[in-house]
N, C-alpha and C positions, 0 to 999 in steps of 0.2 A: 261514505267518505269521512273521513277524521278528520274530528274536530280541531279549531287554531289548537286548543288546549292540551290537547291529546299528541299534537305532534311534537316529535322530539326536537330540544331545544340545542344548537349547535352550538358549538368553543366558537368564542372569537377574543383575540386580544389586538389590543393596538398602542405603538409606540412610537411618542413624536409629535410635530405640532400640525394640525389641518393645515394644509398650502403650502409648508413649508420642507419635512422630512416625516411626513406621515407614514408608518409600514406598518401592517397588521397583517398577524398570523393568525388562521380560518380553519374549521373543518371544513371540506367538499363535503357539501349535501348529497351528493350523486355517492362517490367514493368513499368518505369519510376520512381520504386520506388529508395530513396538515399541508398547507400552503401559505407560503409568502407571498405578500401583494403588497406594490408599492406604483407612483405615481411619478413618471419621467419627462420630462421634458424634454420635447424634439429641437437638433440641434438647429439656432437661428429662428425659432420661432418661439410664440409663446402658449404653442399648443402642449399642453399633455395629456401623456399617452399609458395606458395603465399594463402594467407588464405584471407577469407572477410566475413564480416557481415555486418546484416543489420543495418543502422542506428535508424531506430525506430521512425522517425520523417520525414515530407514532409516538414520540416523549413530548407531550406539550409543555414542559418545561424550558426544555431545548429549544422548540419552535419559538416559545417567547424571547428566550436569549439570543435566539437570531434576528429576529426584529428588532430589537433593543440595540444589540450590535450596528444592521446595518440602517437605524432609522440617526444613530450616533454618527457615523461614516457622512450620510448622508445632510447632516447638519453641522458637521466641526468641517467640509470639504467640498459642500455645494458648490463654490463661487470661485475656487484657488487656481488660477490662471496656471497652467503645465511650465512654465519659468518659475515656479515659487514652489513644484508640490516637493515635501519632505519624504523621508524615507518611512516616517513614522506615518504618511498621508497615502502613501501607498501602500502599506503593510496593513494599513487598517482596511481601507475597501476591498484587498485586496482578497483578505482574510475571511470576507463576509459573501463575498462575489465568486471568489473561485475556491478557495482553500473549504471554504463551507459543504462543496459537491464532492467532497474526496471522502472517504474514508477514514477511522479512527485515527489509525497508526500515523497517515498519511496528514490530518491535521493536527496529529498533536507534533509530529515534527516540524509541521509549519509553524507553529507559534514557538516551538524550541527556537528554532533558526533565526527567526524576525526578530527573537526579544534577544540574542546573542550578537546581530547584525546593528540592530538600533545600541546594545550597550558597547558596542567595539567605535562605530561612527559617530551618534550621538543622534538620537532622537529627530533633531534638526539640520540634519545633516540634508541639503540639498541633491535632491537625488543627480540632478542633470551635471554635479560638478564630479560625482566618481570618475576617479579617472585608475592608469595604472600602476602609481603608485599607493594609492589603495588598496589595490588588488593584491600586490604581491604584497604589501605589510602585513595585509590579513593571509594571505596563505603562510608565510613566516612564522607568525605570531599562533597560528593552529596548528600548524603542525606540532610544536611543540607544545603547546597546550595552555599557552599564557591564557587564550581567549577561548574559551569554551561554556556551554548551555551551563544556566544554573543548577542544574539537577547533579553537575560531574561537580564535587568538591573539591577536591585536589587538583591539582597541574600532571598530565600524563601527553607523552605523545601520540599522536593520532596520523592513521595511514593518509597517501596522498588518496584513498578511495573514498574515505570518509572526507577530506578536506574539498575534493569535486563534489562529492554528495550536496553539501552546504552551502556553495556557489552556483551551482545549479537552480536551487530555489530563487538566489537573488537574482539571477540571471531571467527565470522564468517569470517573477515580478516585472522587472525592466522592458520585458519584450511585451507581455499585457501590456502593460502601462503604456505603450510606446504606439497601441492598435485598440486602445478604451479612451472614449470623451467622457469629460465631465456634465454637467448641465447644461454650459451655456455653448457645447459644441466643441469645446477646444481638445487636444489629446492631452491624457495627464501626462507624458511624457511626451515633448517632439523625438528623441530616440534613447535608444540604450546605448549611454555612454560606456560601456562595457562591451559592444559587440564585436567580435571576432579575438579576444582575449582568452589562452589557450589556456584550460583546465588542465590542475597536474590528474596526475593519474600512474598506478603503479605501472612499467613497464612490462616486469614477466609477474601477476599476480599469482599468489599460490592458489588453486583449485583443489583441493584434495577432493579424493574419492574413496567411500570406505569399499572395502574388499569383502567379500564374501566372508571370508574367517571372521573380519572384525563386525559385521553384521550379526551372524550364528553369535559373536559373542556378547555383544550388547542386546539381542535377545534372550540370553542363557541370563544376563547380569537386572532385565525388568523387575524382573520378580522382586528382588530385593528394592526397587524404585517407588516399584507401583504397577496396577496392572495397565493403567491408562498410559501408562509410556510406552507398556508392550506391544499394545493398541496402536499408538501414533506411529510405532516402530514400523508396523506391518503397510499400517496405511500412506505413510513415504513412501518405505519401500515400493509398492506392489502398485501404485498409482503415479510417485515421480512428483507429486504436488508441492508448492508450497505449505510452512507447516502455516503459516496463517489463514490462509484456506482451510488445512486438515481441522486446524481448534474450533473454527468455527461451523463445522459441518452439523446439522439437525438430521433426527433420526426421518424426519419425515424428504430430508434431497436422497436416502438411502430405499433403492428398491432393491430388497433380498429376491425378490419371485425372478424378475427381469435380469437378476445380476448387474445392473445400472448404480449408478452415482451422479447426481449433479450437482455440480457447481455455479454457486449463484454469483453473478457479475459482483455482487457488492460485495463481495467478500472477497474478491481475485484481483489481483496488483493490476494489470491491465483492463479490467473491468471485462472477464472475455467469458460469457454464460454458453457452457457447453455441459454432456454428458457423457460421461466413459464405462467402458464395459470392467467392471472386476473378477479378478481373477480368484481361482480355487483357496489359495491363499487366505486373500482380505476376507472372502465372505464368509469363511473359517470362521475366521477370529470378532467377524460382524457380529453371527449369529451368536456364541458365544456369549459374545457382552450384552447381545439384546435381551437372551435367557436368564443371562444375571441379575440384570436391572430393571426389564421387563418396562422400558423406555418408548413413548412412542410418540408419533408428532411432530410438534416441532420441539422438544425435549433436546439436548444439547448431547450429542453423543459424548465429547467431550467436557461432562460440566464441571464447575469449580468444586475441588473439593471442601469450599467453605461456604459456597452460598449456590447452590444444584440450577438455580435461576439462571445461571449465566456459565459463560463458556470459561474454560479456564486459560488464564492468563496466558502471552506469550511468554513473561519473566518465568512463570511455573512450568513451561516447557523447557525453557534455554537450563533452568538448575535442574531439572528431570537428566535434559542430554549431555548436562558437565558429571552428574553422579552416575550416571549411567556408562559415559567413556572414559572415565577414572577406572570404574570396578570391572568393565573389559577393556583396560588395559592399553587405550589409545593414545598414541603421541599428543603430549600436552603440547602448547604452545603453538602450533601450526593449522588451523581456522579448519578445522576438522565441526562440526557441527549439521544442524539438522538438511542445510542445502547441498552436504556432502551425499547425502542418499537420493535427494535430486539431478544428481551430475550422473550417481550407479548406474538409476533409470534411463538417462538416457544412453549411457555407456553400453548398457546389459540391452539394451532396444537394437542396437545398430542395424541390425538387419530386417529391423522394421521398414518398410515404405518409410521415409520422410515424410511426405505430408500427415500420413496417419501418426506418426510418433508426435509429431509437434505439436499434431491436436491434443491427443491424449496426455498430453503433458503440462498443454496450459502457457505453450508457449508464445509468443507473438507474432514472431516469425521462425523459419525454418535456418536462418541466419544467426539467428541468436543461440539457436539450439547446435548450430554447426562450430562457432567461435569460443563461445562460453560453458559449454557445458560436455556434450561429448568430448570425451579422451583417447587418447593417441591409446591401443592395442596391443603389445607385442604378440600375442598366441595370433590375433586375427589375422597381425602383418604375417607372421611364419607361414600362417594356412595359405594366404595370399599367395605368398612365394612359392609354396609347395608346389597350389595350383596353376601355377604359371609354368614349373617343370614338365608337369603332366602333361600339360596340355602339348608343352612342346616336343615332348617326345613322341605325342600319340602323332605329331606331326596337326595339330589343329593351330588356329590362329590366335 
């Protein structure tokens, strides 16, 4: 048996005052994965009760700045009666409690949003007094571009898709808020003074879908990109995935023997961990690159071409597929990009079973895949008609 001395010594940090807003981030000694742990107080009583979740990251740096976060949340909000919480009191726990369980992309837009919502109302803007002339000032004022994230410099106008995009979050804040207690039991919100407020939304949106010729072309046009566009090309295409899924793929979710691929929940928009079978195609151009780089593991199939440790950016994909549909030749201006090869897939699928296409695509439901993405046919509709003739001549029903 090993000695105290010999045994390994685990991370712990902790942030906050004993009894008050204490949260400390731990290694699991079983798992070694990071966990948050904090100290709650059951509603109407003055028992507490000790709750933990996981961190979601093996960055103990991160793990610390989440404790820090929510042991702050925790001590500027303990005691704020749901008649008093601000928008700036909601945004913060909210940020530490649920925005914290999402996903990169997914929280760095949540803080774009919160810090452009707090600077349009004002920090102290009483949540429970939003009402609808709010609402529509801020849809007004976005759409043209007055109010926008600080990252956008200039004033441009912005689609009603993107303008619901950004009410949506505020919207998903109000509704938590309205079903989360504070410590002493009360809800931070008695309700969402926004609910049933209708979201714009584009009426007929454009969907484009690239076409086979324009595909052949912006495969003929990689080379001149890069070979790793050629790559993402194939693996769109031949899989239908989203590209933030594709960037993020490790050589080790890739089985060449099985012809399989899997997709890890934390990488995928709906959190949805499945495996798909690949085609002659991808495993092509798999092996290839594996022989090239001679990559294995969890190695980034995808890695940055400035630092091989990490996968390469979404931005270094979006200027890959704008110099890539420049040089083949694609209508500028009309939202032709990487989830146009997502719409092909399920387009070129149609005669797939439904339920099996939906899986293999990654979609949520078979609804979404019927509304949004599949496209109207004309060759399929002509077949259609053909065979409707036939049948009626041969005298069948």
């Amino acid at each position: 048996m090993a000695s105290r001395k010999q045994r390994k010594k685990l991370w712990s940090y902790s942030a906050g005052e004993r009894g008050r807003n204490r949260v400390r981030a731990y290694e699991d000694p079983k798992t070694g994965a990071l966990l948050i742990e904090w100290w709650e107080r059951q509603p109407g009583t003055t028992t507490l009760k000790r709750k933990r979740r996981s961190a979601q990251t093996e960055d103990r740096t991160v793990a610390k700045r989440q404790a820090d976060e929510l042991a702050h949340a925790f001590g500027a909000h303990e005691v704020r009666p749901s008649a008093e919480a601000t928008l700036q009191t909601l945004f913060d726990i909210y940020s530490v409690e649920v925005s914290a369980q999402k996903g990169e992309s997914k929280r760095q837009h949540d803080r774009r949003t919160a810090e452009m919502f707090l600077r349009y109302f004002g920090p102290g803007k009483m949540a429970k007094t939003l009402n609808r002339r709010d609402w529509d000032a801020f849809i007004a004022d976005r759409r043209t571009g007055k109010v926008r994230p600080t990252s956008v410099k200039k004033a441009r106008a912005v689609s009603d898709r993107q303008v619901g995009y950004d009410l949506q979050f505020l919207l998903s804040v109000l509704n938590w808020a309205a079903s989360a207690r504070n410590a002493t039991g009360t809800f931070l919100l008695e309700a969402n003074p926004l609910r049933g407020l209708r979201i714009p939304k584009n009426e007929s949106p454009k969907r484009q879908v690239v076409t086979d010729e324009q595909y052949e072309a912006l495969r003929g046009a990689a080379e001149q990109v890069g070979s790793l566009f050629g790559l993402a090309l194939v693996v769109a295409h031949e899989t239908g995935h989203r590209i933030q899924s594709i960037r993020l793929l490790r050589w080790s979710d890739v089985d060449l023997e099985r012809g399989m691929i899997r997709w890890r929940a934390e990488n995928d928009k709906i959190g949805f961990e499945h495996s798909t079978p690949l085609s002659s195609e991808i495993m092509a151009a798999l092996q290839q690159q594996r022989a090239k780089t001679m990559a294995i593991g969890d190695a980034w199939v995808f890695p940055s071409p400035a630092d091989p440790s990490k996968p390469c950016s979404r931005h270094l994909l979006r200027d890959w597929w704008e110099r890539g549909a420049k040089l083949a030749g694609l209508p500028s201006g009309e939202r032709y990009g990487w989830h146009s090869l997502r719409r092909k897939f399920a387009t070129d699928m149609k005669d797939a079973p439904l339920r099996d296409l939906t899986y293999m695509g990654g979609w949520k439901n078979s609804q979404t895949l019927l509304t949004c993405y599949q496209q109207p046919d004309e060759e399929r509709q002509r077949e259609a008609l053909a065979n409707r003739t036939r049948r009626r001549a041969s005298g069948g029903s």
